[in-house]
C-alpha positions in Angstrom: -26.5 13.1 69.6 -25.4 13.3 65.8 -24.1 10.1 64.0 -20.4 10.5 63.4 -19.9 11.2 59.5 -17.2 9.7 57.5 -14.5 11.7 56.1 -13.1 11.4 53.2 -9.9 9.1 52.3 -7.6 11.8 51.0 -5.4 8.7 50.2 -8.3 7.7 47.4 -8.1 9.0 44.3 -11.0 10.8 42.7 -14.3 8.9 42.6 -14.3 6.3 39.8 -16.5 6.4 36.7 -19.3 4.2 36.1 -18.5 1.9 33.4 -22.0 3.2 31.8 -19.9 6.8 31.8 -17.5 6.2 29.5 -18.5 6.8 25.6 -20.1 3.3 23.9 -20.9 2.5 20.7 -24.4 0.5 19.8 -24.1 -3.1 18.1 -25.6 -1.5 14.9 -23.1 1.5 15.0 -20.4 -0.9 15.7 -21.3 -3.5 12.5 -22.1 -0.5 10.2 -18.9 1.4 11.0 -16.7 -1.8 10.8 -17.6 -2.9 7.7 -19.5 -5.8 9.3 -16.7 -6.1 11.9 -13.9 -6.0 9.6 -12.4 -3.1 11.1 -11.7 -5.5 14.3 -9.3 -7.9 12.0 -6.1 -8.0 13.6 -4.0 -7.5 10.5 -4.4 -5.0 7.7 -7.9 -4.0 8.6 -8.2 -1.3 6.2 -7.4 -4.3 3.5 -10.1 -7.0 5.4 -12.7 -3.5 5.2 -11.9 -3.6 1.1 -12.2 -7.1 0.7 -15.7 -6.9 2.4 -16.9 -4.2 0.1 -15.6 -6.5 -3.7 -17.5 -9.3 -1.6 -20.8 -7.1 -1.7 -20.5 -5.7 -5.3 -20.3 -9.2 -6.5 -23.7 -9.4 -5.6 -25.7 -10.0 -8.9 -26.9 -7.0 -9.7 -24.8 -4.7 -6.9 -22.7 -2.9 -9.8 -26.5 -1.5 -12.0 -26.6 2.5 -11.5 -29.6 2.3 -10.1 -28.1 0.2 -6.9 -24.8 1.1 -6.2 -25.3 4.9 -6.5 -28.1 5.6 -4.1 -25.9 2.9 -1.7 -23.1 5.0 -2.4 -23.9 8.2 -1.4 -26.6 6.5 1.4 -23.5 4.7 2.6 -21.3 8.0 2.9 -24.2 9.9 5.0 -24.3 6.9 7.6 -20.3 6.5 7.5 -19.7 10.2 8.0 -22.4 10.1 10.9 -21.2 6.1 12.2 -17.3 7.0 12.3 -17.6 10.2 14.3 -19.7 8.3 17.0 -16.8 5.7 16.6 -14.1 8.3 17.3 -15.4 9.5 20.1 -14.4 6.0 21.1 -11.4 4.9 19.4 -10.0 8.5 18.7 -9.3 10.0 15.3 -9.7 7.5 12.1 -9.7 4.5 14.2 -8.6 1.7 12.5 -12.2 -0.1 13.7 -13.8 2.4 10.8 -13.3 0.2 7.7 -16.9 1.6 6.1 -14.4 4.2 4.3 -12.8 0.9 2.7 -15.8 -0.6 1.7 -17.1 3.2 0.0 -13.8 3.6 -1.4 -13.9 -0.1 -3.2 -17.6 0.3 -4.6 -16.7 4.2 -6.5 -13.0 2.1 -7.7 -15.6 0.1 -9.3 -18.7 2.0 -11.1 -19.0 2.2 -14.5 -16.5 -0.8 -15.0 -17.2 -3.7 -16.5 -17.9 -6.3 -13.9 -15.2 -8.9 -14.3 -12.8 -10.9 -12.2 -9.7 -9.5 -14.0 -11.0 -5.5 -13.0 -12.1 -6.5 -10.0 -8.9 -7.7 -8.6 -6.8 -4.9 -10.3 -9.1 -1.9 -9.2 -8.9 -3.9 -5.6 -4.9 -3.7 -5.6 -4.5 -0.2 -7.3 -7.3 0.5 -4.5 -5.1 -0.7 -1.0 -2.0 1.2 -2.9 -3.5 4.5 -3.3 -5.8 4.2 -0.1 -2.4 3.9 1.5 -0.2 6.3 -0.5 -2.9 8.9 0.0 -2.2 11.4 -3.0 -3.5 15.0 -2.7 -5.8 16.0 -1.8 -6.6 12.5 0.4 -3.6 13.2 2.9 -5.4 16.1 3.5 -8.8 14.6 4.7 -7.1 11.8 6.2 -5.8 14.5 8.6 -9.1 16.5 9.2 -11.0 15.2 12.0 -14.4 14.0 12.1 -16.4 11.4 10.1 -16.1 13.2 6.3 -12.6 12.9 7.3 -12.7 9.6 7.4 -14.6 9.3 4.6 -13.5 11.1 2.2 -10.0 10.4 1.8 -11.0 6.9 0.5 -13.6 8.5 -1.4 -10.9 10.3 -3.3 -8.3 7.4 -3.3 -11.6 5.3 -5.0 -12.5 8.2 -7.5 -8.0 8.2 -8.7 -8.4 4.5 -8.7 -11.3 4.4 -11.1 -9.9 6.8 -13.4 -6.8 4.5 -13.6 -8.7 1.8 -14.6 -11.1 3.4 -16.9 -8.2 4.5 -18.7 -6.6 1.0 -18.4 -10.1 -0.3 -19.6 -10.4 2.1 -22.5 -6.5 1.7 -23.6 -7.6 -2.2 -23.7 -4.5 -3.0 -21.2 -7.2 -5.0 -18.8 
C-alpha cells in the first residue's frame, strides 16, 4: 500500500519567494552608494547627499590635486558600479543613490579657492542645476544604469564650476 500524496491547493497562489530571493544590497554597497546613508534622509535627499560631500572637502587638505582627483574619478568607478547594484533594488536613479551628489559637489569645487563664501555658492548653484538638469544632463539622468546616474551630476558639477570660476575670475565672489 502507497502513502496517499497531497495535492496541490489550487486555491494557493504560486509558491512564495524566500526572503533571501529577492535582490539585496551589502552594508558596504548600501553606505558607499548613499553617500554614508544620506540617500535614506527623508527630505531632499539629493540636497543631504551634497551636503555630505562640502562636509568631506572641508577636510584639510581634501581640495590639493593630488587628493581630490584620484578620489574623483576612483569615486565615479565605484558609484557607476554601487548604483547599478542599487537599482536593481530601488529601480532606476533611486533616490537612496546620493554618491552622484557627493561627486557632483567635489568637481563644483576643484580648482577654487577653498573658502566659505565659494563653498556655499558653488553648493547652491550646485542643488539648482543638479535639479534643473541642463543638456546634456537630462539626457543621462534618463539613461539607465550606474553612469546614468552618475553622470548627470558629473555634468551639472562640471556647469557649476565654470560659473564660479568665471564668478571667481570676474572678482563677483
Amino acid at each position: 500500500m502507497t502513502p496517499p500524496t497531497e495535492s496541490p491547493n489550487p486555491n494557493s497562489g504560486p509558491p512564495e519567494t524566500a526572503a533571501s530571493d529577492a535582490p539585496s544590497v551589502g552594508f558596504f554597497t548600501k553606505a558607499f552608494a548613499s553617500g554614508l546613508f544620506s540617500g535614506y534622509s527623508p527630505v531632499a535627499s539629493g540636497t543631504v547627499g551634497s551636503a555630505v560631500g562640502l562636509a568631506v572637502y572641508f577636510i584639510p587638505g581634501f581640495e590639493q590635486a593630488y587628493v581630490i582627483l584620484p578620489l574623483c574619478v576612483l569615486v565615479y568607478i565605484l558609484g557607476v558600479r554601487t548604483a547599478e547594484a542599487m537599482e536593481k533594488v530601488y529601480g532606476q536613479d533611486p533616490g537612496e543613490v546620493t554618491i552622484d551628489e557627493v561627486l557632483g559637489m567635489w568637481v563644483s569645487l576643484l580648482f577654487l579657492p577653498k573658502t566659505i563664501m565659494v563653498a556655499i555658492i558653488a553648493f547652491f548653484v550646485f542643488r539648482i542645476l543638479d535639479i534643473a538638469k541642463p543638456y546634456p544632463a537630462r539626457r543621462f539622468d534618463n539613461t539607465p544604469g550606474g553612469s546614468g546616474v552618475m553622470l548627470d551630476d558629473v555634468i551639472s558639477g562640471i556647469y557649476t564650476n565654470l560659473l564660479i570660476q568665471a564668478a571667481v575670475a570676474l572678482k563677483i565672489i
